[in-house]
C-alpha positions in Angstrom: 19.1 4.6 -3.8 15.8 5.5 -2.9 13.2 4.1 -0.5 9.8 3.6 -1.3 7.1 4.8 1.1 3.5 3.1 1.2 0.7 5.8 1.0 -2.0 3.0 1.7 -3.5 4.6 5.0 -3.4 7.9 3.1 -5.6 6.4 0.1 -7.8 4.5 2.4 -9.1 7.7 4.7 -9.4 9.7 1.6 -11.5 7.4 0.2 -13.2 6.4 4.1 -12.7 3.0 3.5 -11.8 0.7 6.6 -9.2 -1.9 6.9 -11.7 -5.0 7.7 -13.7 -3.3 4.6 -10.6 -3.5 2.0 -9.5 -6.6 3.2 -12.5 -8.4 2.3 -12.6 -6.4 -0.7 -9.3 -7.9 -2.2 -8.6 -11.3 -0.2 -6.4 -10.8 1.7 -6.2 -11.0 5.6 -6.8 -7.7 7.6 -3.0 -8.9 9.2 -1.6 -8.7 5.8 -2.9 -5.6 4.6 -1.9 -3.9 8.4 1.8 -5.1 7.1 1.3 -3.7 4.0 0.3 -0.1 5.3 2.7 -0.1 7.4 5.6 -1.1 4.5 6.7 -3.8 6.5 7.1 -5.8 3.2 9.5 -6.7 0.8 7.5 -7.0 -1.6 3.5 -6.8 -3.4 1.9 -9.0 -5.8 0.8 -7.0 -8.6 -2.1 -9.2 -8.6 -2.7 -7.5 -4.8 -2.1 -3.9 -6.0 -3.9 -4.3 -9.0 -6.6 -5.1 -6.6 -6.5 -2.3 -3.8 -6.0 0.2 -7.3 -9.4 -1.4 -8.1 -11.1 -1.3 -4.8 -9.9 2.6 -3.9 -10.0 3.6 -7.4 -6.7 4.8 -7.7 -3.1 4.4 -9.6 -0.2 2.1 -7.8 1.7 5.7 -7.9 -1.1 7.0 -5.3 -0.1 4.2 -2.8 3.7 4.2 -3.2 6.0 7.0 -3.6 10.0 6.4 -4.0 11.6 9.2 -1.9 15.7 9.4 -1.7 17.8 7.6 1.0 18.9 9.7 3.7 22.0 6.9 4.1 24.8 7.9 1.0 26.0 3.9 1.5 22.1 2.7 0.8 
């Protein structure tokens, strides 16, 4: 199984973009995107990450990567 890592933060200096910025940008509270950078979601709305692919410019593969488990069990 693998885990999938959120690459917002990474997106959002390349692109010198801030979080108040963004969150305007796509409607959603600065709160909710904080949680979202720091992956603690379950899950996205494509509608929402069709929105931050809009906003930086980017692909939903530059935001989220799917790396391995560590844990054989997972």
């Amino acid at each position: 199984m693998s885990t999938i890592i959120v690459r917002l933060d990474v997106m959002m200096a390349m692109r010198k973009i801030k979080g108040k910025e963004l969150a305007e940008q796509i409607g959603i509270t600065e709160q909710n995107l904080s949680l979202l950078k720091s992956g603690k979601v379950k899950g996205i709305r494509f509608e929402t990450l069709a929105k931050i692919c809009a906003a930086l410019d980017c692909q939903p593969g530059d935001l989220l990567e799917a790396v391995p488990s560590e844990d054989p069990k997972a």
